[in-house]
VOTISE-883843 format. One record per residue (C-alpha): x, y, z. Coordinates in pm, 1 decimal, decimal comma, m for minus. Layout:
<pts>
PT/px/py/pz
PT/X/Y/Z
...
</pts>
This chain:
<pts>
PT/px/py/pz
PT/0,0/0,0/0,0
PT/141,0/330,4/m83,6
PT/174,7/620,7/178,9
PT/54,9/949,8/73,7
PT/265,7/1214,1/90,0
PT/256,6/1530,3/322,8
PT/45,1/1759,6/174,7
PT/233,2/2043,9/27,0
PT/164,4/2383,4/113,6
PT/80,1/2590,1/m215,5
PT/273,7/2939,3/m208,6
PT/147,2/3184,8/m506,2
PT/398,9/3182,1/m833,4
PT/434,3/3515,0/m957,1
PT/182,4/3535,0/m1288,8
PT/330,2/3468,8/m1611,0
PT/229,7/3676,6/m1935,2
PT/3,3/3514,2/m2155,7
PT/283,6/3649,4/m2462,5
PT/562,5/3543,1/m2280,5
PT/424,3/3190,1/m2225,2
PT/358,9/3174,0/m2577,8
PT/698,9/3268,9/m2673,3
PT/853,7/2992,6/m2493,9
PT/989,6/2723,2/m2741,4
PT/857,6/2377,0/m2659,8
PT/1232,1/2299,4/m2606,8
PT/1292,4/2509,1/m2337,6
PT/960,6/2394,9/m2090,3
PT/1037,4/2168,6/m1817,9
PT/939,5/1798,3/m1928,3
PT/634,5/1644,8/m1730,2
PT/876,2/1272,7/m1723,4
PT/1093,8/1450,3/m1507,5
PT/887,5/1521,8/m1214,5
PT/932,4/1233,6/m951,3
PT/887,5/1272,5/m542,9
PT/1198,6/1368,2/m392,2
PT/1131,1/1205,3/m30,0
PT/1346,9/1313,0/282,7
PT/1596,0/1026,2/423,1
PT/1356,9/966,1/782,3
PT/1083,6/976,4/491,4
PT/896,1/1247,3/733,2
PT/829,8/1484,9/416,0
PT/844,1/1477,2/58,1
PT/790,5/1700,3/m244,5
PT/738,2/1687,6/m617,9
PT/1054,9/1803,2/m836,9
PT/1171,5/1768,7/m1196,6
PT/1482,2/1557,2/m1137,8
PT/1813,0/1592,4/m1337,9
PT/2099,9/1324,6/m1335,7
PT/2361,5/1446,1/m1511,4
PT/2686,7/1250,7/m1593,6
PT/2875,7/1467,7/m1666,3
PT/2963,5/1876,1/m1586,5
PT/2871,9/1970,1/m1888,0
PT/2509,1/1839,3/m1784,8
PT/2526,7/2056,3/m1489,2
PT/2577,2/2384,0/m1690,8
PT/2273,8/2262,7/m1940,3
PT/2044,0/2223,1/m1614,1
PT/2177,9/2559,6/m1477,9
PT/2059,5/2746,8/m1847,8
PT/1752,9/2568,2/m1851,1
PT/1669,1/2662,3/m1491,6
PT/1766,4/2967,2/m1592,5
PT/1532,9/3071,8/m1886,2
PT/1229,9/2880,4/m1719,5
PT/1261,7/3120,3/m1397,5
PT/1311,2/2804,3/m1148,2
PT/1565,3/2685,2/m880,0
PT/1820,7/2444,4/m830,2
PT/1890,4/2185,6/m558,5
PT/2143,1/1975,5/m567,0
PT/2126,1/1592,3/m450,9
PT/2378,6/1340,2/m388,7
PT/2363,1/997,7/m161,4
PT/2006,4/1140,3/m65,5
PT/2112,8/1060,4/342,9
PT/2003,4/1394,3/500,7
PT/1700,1/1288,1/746,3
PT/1538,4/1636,9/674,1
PT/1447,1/1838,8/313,2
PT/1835,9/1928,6/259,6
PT/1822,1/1836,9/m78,2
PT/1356,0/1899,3/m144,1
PT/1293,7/2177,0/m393,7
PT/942,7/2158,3/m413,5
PT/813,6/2200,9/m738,9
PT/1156,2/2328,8/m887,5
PT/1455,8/2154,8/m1004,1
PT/1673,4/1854,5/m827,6
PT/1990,3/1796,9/m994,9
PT/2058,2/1458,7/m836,3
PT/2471,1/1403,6/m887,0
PT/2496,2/1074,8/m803,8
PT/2617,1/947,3/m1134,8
PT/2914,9/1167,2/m1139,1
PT/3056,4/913,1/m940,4
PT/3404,7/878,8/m1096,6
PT/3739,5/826,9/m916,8
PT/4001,9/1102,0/m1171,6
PT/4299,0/1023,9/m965,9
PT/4515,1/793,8/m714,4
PT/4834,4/815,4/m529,3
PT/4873,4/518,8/m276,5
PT/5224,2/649,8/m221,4
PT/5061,7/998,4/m77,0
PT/4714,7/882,4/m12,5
PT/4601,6/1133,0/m275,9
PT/4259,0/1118,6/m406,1
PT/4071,5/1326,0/m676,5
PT/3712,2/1252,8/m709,5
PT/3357,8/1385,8/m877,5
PT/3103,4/1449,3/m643,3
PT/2920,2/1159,4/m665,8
PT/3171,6/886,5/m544,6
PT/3037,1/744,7/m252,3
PT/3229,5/679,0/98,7
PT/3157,3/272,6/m17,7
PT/3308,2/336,3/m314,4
PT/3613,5/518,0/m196,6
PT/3708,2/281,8/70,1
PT/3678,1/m57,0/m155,3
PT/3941,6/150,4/m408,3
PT/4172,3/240,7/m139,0
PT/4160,3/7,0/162,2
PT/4360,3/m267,7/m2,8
PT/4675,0/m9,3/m38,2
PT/4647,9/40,8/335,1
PT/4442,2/369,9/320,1
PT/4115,0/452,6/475,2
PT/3849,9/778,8/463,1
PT/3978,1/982,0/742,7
PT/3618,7/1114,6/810,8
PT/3298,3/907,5/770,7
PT/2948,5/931,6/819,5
PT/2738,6/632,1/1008,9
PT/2624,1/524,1/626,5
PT/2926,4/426,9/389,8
PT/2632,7/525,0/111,6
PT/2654,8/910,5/164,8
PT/2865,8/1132,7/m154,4
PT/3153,6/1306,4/m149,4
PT/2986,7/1611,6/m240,0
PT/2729,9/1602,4/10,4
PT/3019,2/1537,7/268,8
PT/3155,7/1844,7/168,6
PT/2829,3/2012,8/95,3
PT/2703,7/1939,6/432,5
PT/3111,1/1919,0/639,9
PT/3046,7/1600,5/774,9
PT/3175,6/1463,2/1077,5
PT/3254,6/1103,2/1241,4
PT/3372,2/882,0/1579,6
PT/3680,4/1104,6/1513,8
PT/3590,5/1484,4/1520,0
PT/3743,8/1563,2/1845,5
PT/4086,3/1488,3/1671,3
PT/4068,7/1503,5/1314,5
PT/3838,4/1764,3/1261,6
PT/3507,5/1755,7/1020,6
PT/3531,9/1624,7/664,6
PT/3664,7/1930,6/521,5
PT/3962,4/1955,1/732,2
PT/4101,8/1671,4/468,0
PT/3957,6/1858,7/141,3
PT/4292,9/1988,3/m31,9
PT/4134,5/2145,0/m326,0
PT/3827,0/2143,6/m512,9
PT/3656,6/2247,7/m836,3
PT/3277,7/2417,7/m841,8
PT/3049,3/2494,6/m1090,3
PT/2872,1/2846,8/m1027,2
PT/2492,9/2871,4/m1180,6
PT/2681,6/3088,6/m1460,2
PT/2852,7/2796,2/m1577,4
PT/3189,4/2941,7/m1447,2
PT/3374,2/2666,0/m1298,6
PT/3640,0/2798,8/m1012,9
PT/3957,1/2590,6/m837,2
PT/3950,9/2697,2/m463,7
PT/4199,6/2610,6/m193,3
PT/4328,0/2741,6/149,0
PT/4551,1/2971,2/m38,3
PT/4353,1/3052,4/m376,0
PT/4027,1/3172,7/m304,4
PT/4026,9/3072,9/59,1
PT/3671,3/3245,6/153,2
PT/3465,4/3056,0/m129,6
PT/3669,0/2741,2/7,7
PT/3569,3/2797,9/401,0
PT/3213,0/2949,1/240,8
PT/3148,3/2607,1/m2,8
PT/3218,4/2352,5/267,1
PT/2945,1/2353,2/471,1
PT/2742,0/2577,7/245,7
PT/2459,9/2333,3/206,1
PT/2536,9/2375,6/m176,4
PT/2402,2/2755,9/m157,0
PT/2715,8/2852,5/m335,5
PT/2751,7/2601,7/m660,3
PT/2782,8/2240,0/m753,4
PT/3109,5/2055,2/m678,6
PT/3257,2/1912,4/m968,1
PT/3576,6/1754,8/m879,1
PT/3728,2/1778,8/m515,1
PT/4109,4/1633,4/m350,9
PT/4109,4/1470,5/m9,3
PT/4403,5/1360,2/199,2
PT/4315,0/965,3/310,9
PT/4449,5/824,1/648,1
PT/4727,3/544,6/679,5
PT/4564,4/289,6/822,1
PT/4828,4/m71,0/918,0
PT/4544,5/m321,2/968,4
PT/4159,1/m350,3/816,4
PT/4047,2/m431,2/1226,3
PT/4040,4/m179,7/1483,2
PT/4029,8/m237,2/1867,3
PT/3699,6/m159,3/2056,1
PT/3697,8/m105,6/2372,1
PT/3282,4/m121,2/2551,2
PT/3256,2/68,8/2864,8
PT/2901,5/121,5/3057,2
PT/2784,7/415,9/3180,4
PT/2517,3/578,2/3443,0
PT/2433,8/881,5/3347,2
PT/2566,7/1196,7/3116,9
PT/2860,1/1328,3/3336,5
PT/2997,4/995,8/3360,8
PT/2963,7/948,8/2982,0
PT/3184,9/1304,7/2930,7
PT/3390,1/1216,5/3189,8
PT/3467,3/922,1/2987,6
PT/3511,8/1106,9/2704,8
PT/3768,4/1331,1/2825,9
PT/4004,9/1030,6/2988,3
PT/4032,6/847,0/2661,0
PT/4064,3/1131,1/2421,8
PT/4409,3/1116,0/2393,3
PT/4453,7/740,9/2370,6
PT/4165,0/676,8/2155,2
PT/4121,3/738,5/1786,2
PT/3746,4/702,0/1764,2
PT/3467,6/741,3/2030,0
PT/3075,1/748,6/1988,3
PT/2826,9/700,6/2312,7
PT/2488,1/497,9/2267,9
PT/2241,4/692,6/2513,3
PT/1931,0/504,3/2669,0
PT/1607,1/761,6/2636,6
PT/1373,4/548,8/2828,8
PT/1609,6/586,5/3183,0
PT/1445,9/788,9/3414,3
PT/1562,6/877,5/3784,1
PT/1838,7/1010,1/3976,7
PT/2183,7/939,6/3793,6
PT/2037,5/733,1/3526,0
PT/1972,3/1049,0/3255,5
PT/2188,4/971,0/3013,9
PT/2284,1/623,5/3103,7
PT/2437,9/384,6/2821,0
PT/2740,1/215,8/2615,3
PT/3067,2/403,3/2495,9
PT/3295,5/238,9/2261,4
PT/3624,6/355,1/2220,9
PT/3845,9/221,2/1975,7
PT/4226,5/241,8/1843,4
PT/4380,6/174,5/1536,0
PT/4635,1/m113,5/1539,6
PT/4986,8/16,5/1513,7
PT/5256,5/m145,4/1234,4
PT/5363,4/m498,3/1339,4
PT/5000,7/m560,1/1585,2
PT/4847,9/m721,2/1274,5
PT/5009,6/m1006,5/1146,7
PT/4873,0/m1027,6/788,5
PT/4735,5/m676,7/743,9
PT/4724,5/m797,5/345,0
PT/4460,4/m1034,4/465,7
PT/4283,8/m799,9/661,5
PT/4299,3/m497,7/410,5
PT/4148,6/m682,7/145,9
PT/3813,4/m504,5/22,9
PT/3589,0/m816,3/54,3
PT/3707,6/m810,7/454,6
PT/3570,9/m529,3/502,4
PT/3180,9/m614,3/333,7
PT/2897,8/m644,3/621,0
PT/2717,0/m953,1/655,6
PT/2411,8/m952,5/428,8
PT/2256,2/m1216,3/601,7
PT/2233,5/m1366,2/945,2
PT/2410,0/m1693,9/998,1
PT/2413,2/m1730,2/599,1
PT/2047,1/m1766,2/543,8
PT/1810,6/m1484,2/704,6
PT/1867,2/m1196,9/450,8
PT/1943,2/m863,7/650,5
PT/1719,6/m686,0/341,4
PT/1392,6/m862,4/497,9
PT/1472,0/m746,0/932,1
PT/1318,7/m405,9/885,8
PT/1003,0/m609,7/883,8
PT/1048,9/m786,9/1132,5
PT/1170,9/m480,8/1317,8
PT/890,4/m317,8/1344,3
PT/755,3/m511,6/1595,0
PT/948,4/m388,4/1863,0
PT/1001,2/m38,5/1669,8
PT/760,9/116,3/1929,7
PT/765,5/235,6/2280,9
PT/762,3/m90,1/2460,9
PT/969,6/m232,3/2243,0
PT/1243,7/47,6/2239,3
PT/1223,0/33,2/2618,4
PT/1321,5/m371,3/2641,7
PT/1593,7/m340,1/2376,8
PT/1739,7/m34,2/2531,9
PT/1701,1/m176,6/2877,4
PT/1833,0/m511,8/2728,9
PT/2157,6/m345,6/2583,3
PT/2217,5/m149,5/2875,8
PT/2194,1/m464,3/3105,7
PT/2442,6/m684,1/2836,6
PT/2759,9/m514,5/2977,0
PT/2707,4/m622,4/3309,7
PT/2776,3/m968,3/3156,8
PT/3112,6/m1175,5/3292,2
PT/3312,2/m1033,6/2989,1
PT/3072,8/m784,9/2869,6
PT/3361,5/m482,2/2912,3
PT/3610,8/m670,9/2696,3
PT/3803,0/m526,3/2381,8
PT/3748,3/m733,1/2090,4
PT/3881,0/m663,6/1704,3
PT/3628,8/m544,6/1497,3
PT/3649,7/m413,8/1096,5
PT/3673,6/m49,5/996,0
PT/3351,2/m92,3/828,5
PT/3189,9/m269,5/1106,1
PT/3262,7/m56,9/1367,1
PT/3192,2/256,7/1125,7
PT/2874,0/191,0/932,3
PT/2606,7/58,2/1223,0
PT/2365,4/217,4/999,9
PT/2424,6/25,2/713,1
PT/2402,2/m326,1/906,7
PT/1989,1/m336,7/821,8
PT/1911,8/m205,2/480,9
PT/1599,3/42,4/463,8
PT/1574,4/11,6/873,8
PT/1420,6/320,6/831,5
PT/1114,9/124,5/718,0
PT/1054,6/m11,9/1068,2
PT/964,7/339,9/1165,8
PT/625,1/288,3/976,1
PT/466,6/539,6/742,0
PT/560,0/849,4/901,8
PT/870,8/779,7/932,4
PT/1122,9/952,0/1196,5
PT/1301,7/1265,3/1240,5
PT/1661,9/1324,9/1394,5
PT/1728,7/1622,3/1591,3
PT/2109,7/1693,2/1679,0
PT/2266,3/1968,2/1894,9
PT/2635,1/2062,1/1906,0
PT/2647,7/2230,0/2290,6
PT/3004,9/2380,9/2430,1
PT/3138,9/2114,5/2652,0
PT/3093,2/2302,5/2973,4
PT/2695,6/2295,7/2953,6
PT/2666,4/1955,6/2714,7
PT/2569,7/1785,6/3068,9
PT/2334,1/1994,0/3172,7
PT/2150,2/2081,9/2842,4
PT/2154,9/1701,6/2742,5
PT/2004,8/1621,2/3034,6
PT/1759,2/1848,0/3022,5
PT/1663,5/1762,7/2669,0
PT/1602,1/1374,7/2769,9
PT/1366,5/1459,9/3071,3
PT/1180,0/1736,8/2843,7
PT/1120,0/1456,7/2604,5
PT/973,1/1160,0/2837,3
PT/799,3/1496,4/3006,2
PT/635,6/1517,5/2631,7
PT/555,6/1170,9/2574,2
PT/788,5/1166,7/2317,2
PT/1116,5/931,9/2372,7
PT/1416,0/899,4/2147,3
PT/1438,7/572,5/2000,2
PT/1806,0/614,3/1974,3
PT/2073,6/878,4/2084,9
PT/2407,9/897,8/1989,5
PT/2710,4/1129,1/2100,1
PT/3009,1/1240,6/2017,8
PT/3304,1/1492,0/2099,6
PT/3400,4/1785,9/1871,2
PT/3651,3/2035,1/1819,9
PT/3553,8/2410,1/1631,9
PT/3672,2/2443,3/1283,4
PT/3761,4/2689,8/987,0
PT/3436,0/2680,6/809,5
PT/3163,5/2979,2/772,4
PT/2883,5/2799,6/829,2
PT/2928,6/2551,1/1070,3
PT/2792,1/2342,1/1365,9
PT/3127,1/2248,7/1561,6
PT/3213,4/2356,7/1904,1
PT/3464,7/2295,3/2118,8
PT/3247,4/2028,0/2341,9
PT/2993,0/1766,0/2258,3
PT/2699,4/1657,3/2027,6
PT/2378,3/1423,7/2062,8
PT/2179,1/1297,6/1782,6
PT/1815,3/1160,6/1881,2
PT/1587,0/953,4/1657,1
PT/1228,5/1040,1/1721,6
PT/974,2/822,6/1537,0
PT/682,5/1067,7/1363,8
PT/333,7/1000,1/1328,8
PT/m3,0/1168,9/1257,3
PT/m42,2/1229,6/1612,8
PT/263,6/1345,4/1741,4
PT/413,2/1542,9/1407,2
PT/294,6/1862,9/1609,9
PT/368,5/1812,2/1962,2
PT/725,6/1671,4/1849,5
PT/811,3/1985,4/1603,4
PT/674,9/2207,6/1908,7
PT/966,8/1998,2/2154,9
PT/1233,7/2031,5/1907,7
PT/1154,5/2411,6/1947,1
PT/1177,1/2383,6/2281,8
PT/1494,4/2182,7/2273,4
PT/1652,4/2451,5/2049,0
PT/1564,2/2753,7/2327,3
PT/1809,1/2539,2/2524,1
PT/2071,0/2432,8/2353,9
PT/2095,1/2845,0/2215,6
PT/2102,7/2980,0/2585,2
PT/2446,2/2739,0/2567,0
PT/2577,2/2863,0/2311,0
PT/2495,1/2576,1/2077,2
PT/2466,5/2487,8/1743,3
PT/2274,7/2273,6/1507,8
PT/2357,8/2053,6/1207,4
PT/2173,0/2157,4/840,1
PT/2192,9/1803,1/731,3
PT/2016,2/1626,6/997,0
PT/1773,2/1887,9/1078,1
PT/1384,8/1879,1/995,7
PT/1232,6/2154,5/1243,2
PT/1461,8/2462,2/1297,6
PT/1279,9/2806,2/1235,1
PT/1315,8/3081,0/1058,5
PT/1589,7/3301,3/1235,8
PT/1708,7/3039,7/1453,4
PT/2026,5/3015,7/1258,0
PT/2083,4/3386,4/1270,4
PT/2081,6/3362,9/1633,5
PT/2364,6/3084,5/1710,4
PT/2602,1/3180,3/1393,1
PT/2825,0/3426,0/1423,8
PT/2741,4/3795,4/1257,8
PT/3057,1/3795,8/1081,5
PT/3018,8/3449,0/903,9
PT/2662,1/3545,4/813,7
PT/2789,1/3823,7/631,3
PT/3076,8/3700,8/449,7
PT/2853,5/3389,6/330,3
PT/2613,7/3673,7/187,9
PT/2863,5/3802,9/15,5
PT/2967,6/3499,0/m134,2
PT/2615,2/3430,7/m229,7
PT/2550,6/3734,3/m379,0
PT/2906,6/3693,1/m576,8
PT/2888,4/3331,3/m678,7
PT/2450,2/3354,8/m715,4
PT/2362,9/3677,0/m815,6
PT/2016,5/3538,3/m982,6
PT/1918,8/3367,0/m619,7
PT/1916,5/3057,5/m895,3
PT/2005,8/2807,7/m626,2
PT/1773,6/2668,2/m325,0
PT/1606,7/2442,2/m107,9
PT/1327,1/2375,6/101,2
PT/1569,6/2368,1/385,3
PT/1695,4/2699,0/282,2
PT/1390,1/2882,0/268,8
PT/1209,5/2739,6/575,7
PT/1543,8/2855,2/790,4
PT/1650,3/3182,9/628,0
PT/1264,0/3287,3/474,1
PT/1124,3/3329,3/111,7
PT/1423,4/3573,0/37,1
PT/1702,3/3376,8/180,9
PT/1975,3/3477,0/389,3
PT/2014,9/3731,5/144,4
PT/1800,7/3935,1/m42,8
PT/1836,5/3777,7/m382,1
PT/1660,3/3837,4/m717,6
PT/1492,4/3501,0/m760,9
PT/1359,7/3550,9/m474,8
PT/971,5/3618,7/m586,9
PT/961,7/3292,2/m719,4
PT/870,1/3060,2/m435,2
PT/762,7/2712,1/m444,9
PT/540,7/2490,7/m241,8
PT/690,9/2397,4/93,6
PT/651,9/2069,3/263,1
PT/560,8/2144,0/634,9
PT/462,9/1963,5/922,1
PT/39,2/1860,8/938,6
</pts>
């Protein structure tokens, strides 16, 4: 049975003239096989597009032109991953990128890599791993693009050391809506290189970019499991294995209520084996290592779990597993290290395919804060008890530690994030946008930040209030340099900076229908 899609909310299109209707050639209107739903990752909203997928950059320009001369918009598309409308333009123009997906250039001697935007963190790992290289930044999905990394400055188990994605970006090549294509670097055009990473692609379509990979001796890392009670014991944690530890990421229970059990879970720490610890790293390096299971004991097909899953995917059922997994360390061996595969320990999301699906029609939402280390305690704390105070529980939660970073528009701080999966439905879509705006009063009386490609919720001028003035400004600049015509846009970008963007642009009187909560 097929799920209807959020309703969209019509906005009125500037009239056309009957004459200048009529003088548009056949060729140039928008064709009707194009338009396809463009549905958000946590499948919470969705919107009609026409969708482009170009192969090449030359494809790119043609969209731009066309765009151009029919008075429509641009977003650009890659792995699809963001849980929100990152990458909706409703009733415009998606140029999905995904197909651009070649590897140019290779240097396992350096660790070198030049790739197009579409090359996925799967597809960059199998091509390098077996040289004894691996991403140093990755997402929880291997399945997200290289130009939505960028696009969006991911950030991994690793940010409190190595930074966001684009701290490894050496160079890249964009495509402007003019056609102009421009090389930036940290020395040639640094402010379009700190403006285009992490510009939500606002600024123009990455056509090429070079990333520094990280030696890696072995295809195992050591994971260390370590149990705790409550927030400040996680951070705590956090802060006495930094140095030692080359990845971290906390599992958070939302269901524990009480004195000292806010915040109460499993940490995993883990290391990367140093030369000699492996004893036949060519073994372990090989791509085909690396693969996760795609079925359970050989015959249960991961594919088919999701359905299966959602029999527990509720609140009941989300209390016993959390409960249960909370409970497991205090096993006889439960705290043990163990050897576990880069992609193992990195991709958790990618164990059940479409595990999304468990969530049901509506689907679910993520809501992430980045909070200064000196309040995250306090604020995530008081973000879990507002939630079971609402009825509304995370499903999941996941932290991490951060460091700041070089980039205009960005979401690192020098302290601590949590992500938290809330399921959405027909009767909680309002109460649980109304708590994420509650949540966000919080987390900006820290001095907090959120994350553009996770978000689903954030309001208009909520951005404006964490980001600093003087980043706002030089990103309008850019945009007004690089996007003169306001040609490029998003649903995300116009329900967070309003129908005329964060600047005052041009294409701005022509808006398009906006998926929004029911």
């Amino acid at each position: 049975m097929t799920r209807p899609g959020p309703r969209p909310v019509k906005l009125p299109r500037k009239p056309v003239k009957a004459a200048a209707a009529a003088a548009t050639p056949p060729s140039d209107l928008l064709p009707r096989d194009r338009l396809e739903w463009v549905e958000a990752w946590g499948m919470a909203s969705k919107s009609m597009a026409h969708v482009y997928r170009p192969s090449r950059a030359e494809g790119i320009a043609e969209v731009f032109a066309a765009a151009r001369r029919q008075g429509r918009t641009v977003a650009f598309r890659g792995g699809g991953r963001s849980y929100g409308d990152a990458f909706q333009n409703g009733e415009e123009i998606v140029l999905d990128l995904s197909r651009m997906n070649r590897i140019l250039e290779w240097n396992p001697d350096t660790g070198i890599v030049k790739v197009e935007p579409g090359v996925r963190i799967v597809d960059l790992w199998r091509y390098i791993v077996g040289d004894g290289w691996w991403p140093p930044v990755v997402s929880g999905t291997m399945f997200t693009t290289m130009g939505g990394c960028a696009s969006m400055n991911i950030h991994g188990k690793n940010a409190y050391t190595a930074g966001p994605f684009g701290d490894h970006v050496q160079e890249f090549t964009i495509m402007l809506p003019s056609g102009e294509v421009r090389t930036a670097n940290r020395k040639n055009d640094p402010h379009l290189f700190r403006g285009a990473i992490g510009g939500f692609g606002m600024l123009g379509a990455f056509t090429s970019l070079t990333l520094k990979m990280k030696r890696v001796y072995s295809g195992s890392v050591e994971v260390y499991p370590r149990r705790v009670n409550n927030f400040h014991e996680m951070a705590s944690a956090f802060e006495e294995n930094a140095e030692s530890m080359d990845y971290m990421v906390g599992w958070v229970d939302g269901f524990a209520r009480g004195k000292g059990k806010i915040g109460r879970g499993e940490l995993h720490f883990a290391r990367q084996l140093d030369p000699g610890e492996d004893m036949a790293p060519a073994q372990t390096l090989r791509a085909e290592k690396q693969e996760i299971a795609d079925a359970i004991m050989g015959i249960v097909p991961m594919s088919i779990l999701w359905q299966f899953m959602r029999l527990v995917v509720n609140n009941p059922g989300m209390k016993c597993i959390n409960t249960a997994k909370y409970l497991a360390q205090l096993r006889p061996g439960g705290g043990k290290s163990y050897l576990q595969t880069h992609a193992a320990f990195h991709f958790l999301l990618d164990y059940v395919p479409n595990w999304k699906r468990a969530y049901g029609a509506g689907g679910l939402i993520q809501y992430q804060s980045f909070v200064p280390r000196q309040h995250a305690v306090r604020v995530f704390t008081e973000q879990m008890r507002l939630s079971q105070a609402r009825g509304i529980v995370p499903y999941l939660g996941v932290t991490k530690k951060h460091l700041p970073d070089e980039f205009l528009i960005s979401h690192g701080v020098d302290g601590y994030s949590m992500a938290l999966d809330y399921p959405v439905t027909d009767r909680n879509r309002k109460t649980l946008w109304k708590l994420c705006h509650e949540m966000d009063e919080i987390v900006l009386a820290a001095g907090g930040r959120f994350y553009f490609a996770k978000d689903s919720t954030m309001r208009e001028g909520t951005a404006q209030r964490y980001l600093p003035k003087e980043s706002i400004q030089a990103f309008e600049r850019l945009k007004s340099t690089c996007d003169p015509e306001g040609l490029l846009c998003t649903n995300l970008y116009r329900r967070i900076f309003g129908l005329q963007g964060m600047v005052a642009q041009a294409g701005a009187e022509r808006p398009a229908a906006i998926v929004e909560p029911a």
